[in-house]
C-alpha angles and dihedrals in degrees: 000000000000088000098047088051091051094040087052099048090051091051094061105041101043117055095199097053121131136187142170118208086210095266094288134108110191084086083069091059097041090054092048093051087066103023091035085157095054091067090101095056090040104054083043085070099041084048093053097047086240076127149024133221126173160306096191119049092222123010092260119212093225094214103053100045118061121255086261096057088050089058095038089049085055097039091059103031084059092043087050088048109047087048089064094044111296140323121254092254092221137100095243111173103134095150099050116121093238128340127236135246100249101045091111085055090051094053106036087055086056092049102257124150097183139050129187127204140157108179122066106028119128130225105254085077099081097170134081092245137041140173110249110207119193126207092278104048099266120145146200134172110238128207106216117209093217096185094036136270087289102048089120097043117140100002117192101270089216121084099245096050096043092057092043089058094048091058092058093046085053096053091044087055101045094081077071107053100230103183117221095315118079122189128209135183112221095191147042139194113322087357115145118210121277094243090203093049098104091056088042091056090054103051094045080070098085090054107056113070100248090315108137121232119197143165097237142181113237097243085047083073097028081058089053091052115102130226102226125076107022130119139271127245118177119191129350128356107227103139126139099199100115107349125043123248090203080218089178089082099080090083105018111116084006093168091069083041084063097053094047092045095056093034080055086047093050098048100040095040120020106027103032091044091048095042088052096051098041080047085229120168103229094135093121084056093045097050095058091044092052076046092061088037097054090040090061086041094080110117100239087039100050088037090058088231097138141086116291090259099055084056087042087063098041094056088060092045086054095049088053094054091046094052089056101046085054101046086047090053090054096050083045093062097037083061083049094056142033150142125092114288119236093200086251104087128113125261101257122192125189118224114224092193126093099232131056111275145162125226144179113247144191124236142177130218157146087250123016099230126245110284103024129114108250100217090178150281116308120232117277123183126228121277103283116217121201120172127199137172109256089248092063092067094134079062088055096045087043101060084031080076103030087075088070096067088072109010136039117237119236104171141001123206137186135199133173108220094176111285090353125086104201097202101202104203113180116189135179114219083247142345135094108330123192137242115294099193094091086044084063103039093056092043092054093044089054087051094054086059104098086214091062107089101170150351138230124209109202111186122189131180117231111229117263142219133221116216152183117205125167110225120217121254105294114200114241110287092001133123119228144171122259125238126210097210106143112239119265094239102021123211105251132187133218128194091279100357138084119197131175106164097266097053138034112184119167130200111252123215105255081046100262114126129235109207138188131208096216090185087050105025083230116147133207126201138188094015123187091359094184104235120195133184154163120283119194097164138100139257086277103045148023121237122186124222134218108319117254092052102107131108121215110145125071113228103254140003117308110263104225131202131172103236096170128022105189148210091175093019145359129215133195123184123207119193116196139182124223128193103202124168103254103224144351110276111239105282092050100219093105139037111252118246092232111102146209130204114233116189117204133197119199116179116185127209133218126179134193116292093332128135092228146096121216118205138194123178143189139186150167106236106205102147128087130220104016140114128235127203138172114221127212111185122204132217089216137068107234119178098211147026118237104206128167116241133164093334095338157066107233122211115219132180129249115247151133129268104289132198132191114222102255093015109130094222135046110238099239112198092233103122135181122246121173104217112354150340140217138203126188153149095231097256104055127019147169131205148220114224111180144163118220093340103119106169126083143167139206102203103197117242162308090103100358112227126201099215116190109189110230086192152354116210118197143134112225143077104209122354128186099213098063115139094223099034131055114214134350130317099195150351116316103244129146107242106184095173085070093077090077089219120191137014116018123180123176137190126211142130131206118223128208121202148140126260130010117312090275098062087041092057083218100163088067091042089045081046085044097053096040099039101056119190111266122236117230124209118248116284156102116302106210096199104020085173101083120110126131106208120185126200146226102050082241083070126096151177115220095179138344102214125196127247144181103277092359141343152281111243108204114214136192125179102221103199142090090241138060122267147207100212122191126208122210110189115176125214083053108244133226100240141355127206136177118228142175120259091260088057092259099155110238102173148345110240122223115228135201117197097339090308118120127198123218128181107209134185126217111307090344117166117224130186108202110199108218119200119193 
């Protein structure tokens, strides 16, 4: 608010002012919320260019949001900011920790012709300028900030010493060839503007030998760069060459990384999908919920790499936005379906994938039905007793209704002991419920009775079943019935073995799996071995301590229980008990003798006739200052990872730790990935799965092992001691809610195939294992038919968004190659159209029979507007 007020009065008395809000909006909005009446003045200076807002909303990380919240960020921080007199038209992002791929894509479908970055590039581009090419052939020129975002920060403020400065900037410069237009950054994080800088400028004129000096926009120089003689860069920017990626992020405060992981899930997925095919007008709750989602967007705040407060905060945010996605989602399937159950209609489940598939779902009722797997009885709570006078009846019928907010009601009954109505209410904790009305009518009549005193309410909840029940193929999009056919070969489970027909994987003594690929031959030994180290490092980075301090062995032999026995799926659990140091001893170069206990429950996962284990797994996090990781060795040998990132799955290389001489942090070879990563030979392959668990590592052989770090426990925001990273990254604050204490609990699954990621068409088995199908309560479906399939398996839908009288369906390509993809939308609409990402219409599709055709590039990104 300070800053706003003095950036407002100098725009207004000096006409050669200039500032730049960082790239972001949501300040505007932030300002206006407490100075409503100073808009005028504000959107006067944006209009005038004194100073520039956007075009992001909040300043995103591009590795821990998903590819739809970057496009929505920018969709909104342009829309702030052009209400208030126009957005910077530039991807401006120097302070992200690593960019992404497709971030060309992303900016040349908004319309952007530059892009500015500092972090992440490597040092084969010498100039101050390079052309940045994404996975489809987009480019964009890119203005590098060679000497940071705050080379230009506290200037002298007389004319000397100004020029003399800038001597010094332009010789730092000249190693980069930087033509006859020089930026410099006059700023830095939490700086205010020098208010004497413009007369200093001017007076620095007569000092430097015919050189101009300016206060300047950014496009202003962007504008000035030419087109002809830079360098190429294809494909992400994650080097560590000059600028640190703080690569140690990616798992910090993963807990908070989990929640926003499933509340981005819920509303991308599940609520916006659902409100665009029940044709449902939620856009005032969406839109809060996509506010709560870009808010925690912003890089610091989705890294983790803050003060305990700031993530504090963010948690609740994410919690907001998860409470509406999943009330919309529930308005979305009431409007789905309707009529008054008569307790004989069929289990239907909606698939939120846009291609036919089965699933296995679970399911609550009185009996589990013939053919499905019980998996138990459902909580019930105890019979609940409320009295009330006879005269107090609106207090009966009220509570009377209140049980629907959590139960359903199966029968009312009613009985005259004397003065006293027992009103008998049994409910099931979901399922069809009947017509209240009757209920009310004869309690109202009883009321009316001048014997009646009073009345008791008696509320008991019928017993429930857990089940598993496999559902038929339901087409994308579309809603089906579940069968209860049991599978040709079922999923079984020994004392200490699953088998489906396709794997065999047996429960070692010290808890890790061997496990056979009975289709390849192929053996695995030594699976999810639990890893555990110290950690003497900060919120931004990882640093090792002395060797010989890991943990990698329980004490003891697992103890091992069948928990499920198929058909459908079959379940171990391991518990296992781990003795870890519980902290670093004071001079942190060592892990303290003194040791914690950590118990740990795995429970493993094996489902009829499928290639994949499913694992949950829960702990008791006592220890400071330590990294856990969970290892998959391989029995081959493969020379990159494939991970999807932003609207793409991004190949690396496997290597060990590397550091440039000069460069202020060591390159670790822990990368991010969204949703999973692969690694593979060609010819055989295994998979990661996770959900929101970003960080992995390929640990070169023998034998090669894909880690995946489950978290990363320390207590400070930034330290200068640190083995991989010179200097501080931030400020040195003590951030104890960064030790992730107490109960943990993580989801993830390991997939075996043949053949690279591509082959294995694992970005629709990863969807297909983190988007399960939804179960719908009983009902009626007005329009059955409605389903939205996309082919060929390359094809796929990143978000189906809704719109005044239809909806916008987001495409990628997903695929190395070209690709003819058709679109099949039923009910068929009345008109299709392609447009950019920022909704710039391209072309009208023609249709046949409810069938599109689109013609796509590698990893090109397409936004089909669908008209009812």
């Amino acid at each position: 608010m300070d800053l706003w007020d003095e950036l407002l009065s100098l725009a207004e008395s000096d006409p050669a002012f200039r500032f730049l809000m960082d790239g972001q909006a949501v300040v505007i909005e932030d300002y206006l919320a407490i100075r409503p009446g100073a808009q005028d003045r504000l959107d006067r200076a944006v209009t005038s260019g004194a100073i520039a807002v956007g075009p992001w909303y909040t300043l995103p990380d591009e590795f821990l949001v998903t590819g739809e919240t970057l496009v929505r960020n920018l969709e909104r921080g342009i829309a702030v900011a052009d209400a208030h007199g126009g957005a910077m038209r530039a991807g401006y992002l120097p302070d992200t920790f690593g960019h992404a791929a497709q971030m060309p894509q992303i900016y040349r479908q908004f319309g952007f012709r530059h892009a500015v970055v500092w972090r992440g590039v490597p040092s084969t581009i010498d100039r101050l300028a390079f052309i940045w090419e994404g996975p489809d052939g987009s480019r964009v020129l890119t203005a590098y900030m060679a000497s940071s975002y705050s080379q230009g920060v506290d200037l002298p403020l007389d004319g000397p010493d100004l020029a003399a400065r800038m001597r010094v900037a332009l010789e730092a410069l000249a190693p980069y060839r930087p033509g006859t237009d020089v930026l410099l950054m006059n700023g830095n994080d939490h700086v205010h503007p020098q208010q004497r800088l413009s007369r200093a400028v001017r007076e620095a004129m007569d000092h430097l030998d015919g050189i101009q000096l300016r206060l300047s926009r950014l496009e202003d120089y962007l504008a000035r760069l030419d087109d002809g003689g830079w360098p190429v860069w294809q494909g992400e920017l994650r080097s560590s060459a000059r600028a640190n990626i703080l690569m140690g992020t990616l798992s910090v405060r993963v807990p908070d990384k989990q929640q926003y992981f499933l509340a981005g899930q819920t509303l991308e997925r599940y609520a916006e999908p659902l409100v665009a095919i029940a044709g449902l007008d939620a856009s005032g709750l969406l839109h809060e919920a996509w506010t709560m989602m870009l808010y925690n967007a912003a890089h610091d705040t989705a890294c983790g790499s803050g003060i305990d407060a700031v993530a504090e905060e963010s948690q609740v945010r994410t919690r907001s936005a998860l409470q509406l996605a999943q009330a919309v989602r529930d308005r979305a399937i009431s409007r789905l379906v309707s009529g008054t159950p008569r307790g004989s209609e069929p289990t239907l489940a909606w698939n939120p994938s846009p291609f036919s598939r089965a699933g296995l779902v679970e399911i609550t009722l009185p009996v589990a039905p013939e053919g499905a797997q019980d998996l138990g009885p459902a909580p019930s709570p105890a019979v609940q007793i409320f009295r009330f006078p006879s005269a107090e009846l609106a207090r009966v019928l009220s509570s009377l209704d209140e049980q629907r907010l959590v139960a359903a009601v199966q029968r009312v009954g009613f009985e005259r002991r004397g003065p006293l109505v027992v009103v008998s209410v049994d409910v099931y904790s979901s399922g069809p419920e009947i017509d209240l009305d009757p209920a009310r009518q004869q309690a109202a009549t009883l009321a009316a009775d001048p014997s009646v005193e009073r009345f008791e309410l008696r509320v008991t909840n019928l017993p429930l079943r857990r089940a598993l029940i496999s559902t038929v193929e339901v087409a994308g999009c579309g809603i089906g019935t579940v069968r209860t056919e049991p599978p040709a070969t079922p999923a079984r489970a020994g004392s200490t073995t699953l088998e489906n027909g396709r794997l065999r994987c047996r429960v070692e003594t010290d808890g890790t799996l061997s496990v056979d690929d009975l289709e390849t031959g192929v053996s695995y030994k030594g699976l999810h071995r639990l890893v555990d180290e110290g950690d003497a490092g900060d919120e931004y980075n990882f640093s090792p301590v002395e060797a010989g301090a890991l943990v990698d062995q329980p004490e003891g032999p697992a103890s091992v229980r069948v928990i499920e026995n198929g058909p459908l799926r079959a379940t171990l659990e391991i518990d296992l008990r781990y003795s870890i140091p519980s902290e670093l001893t004071g001079d942190r170069r060592r892990r303290a003798p003194v040791a914690v206990r950590m118990p740990v429950t795995v429970r493993v996962s094996l489902a009829a006739a499928s290639p994949q284990l499913d694992f949950e797994v829960r702990l008791e996090n006592l220890a400071r200052d330590h990294r856990l990781r969970a290892h998959i060795p391989l029995p081959f040998t493969p020379t990159h990872s494939d991970a999807d990132t932003a609207f793409h799955v991004t190949r690396r290389p496997v290597q060990p730790p590397r550091h440039e001489p000069g460069a202020p942090e060591w390159e670790l070879p822990t990368f991010p990935m969204r949703s999973f990563v692969d690694a593979s030979d060609g010819v055989r392959g295994a998979a990661l799965i996770t959900q929101g668990l970003h960080e992995y590592e390929v640990l070169a052989g023998p034998p090669s092992v894909l880690a995946l770090t489950l978290l990363r426990a320390v207590g400070w925001l930034s330290r200068d001691d640190l083995a991989y990273r010179t200097g501080h990254a931030g400020p040195a604050l003590k951030t104890p809610g960064a030790q992730v204490l107490g109960q943990q609990q993580f989801h993830y699954s390991v997939r075996f195939h043949d053949g690279g990621w591509e082959a294995a068409n694992l970005w629709r088995v990863a969807e297909s294992t983190i988007l399960p199908m939804l179960v719908l309560p009983p009902g009626t479906v007005p329009d059955p038919d409605r389903s939205i399939e996309l082919e060929p398996d390359s094809l796929q839908m990143t978000a189906l968004i809704p719109r005044e009288g239809g909806y916008d369906l987001r495409l990628l390509n997903a695929s190395t190659s070209s690709s003819d993809g058709i679109v099949h939308i039923r009910p068929h609409p009345r008109s299709v159209s392609w447009v950019s990402l920022a909704g710039e219409h391209k072309q009208r599709l023609a249709g046949e029979e409810g069938a599109y055709r689109v013609g796509l590039k590698a990893w090109e990104i397409a936004t089909l507007r669908v008209q009812r």
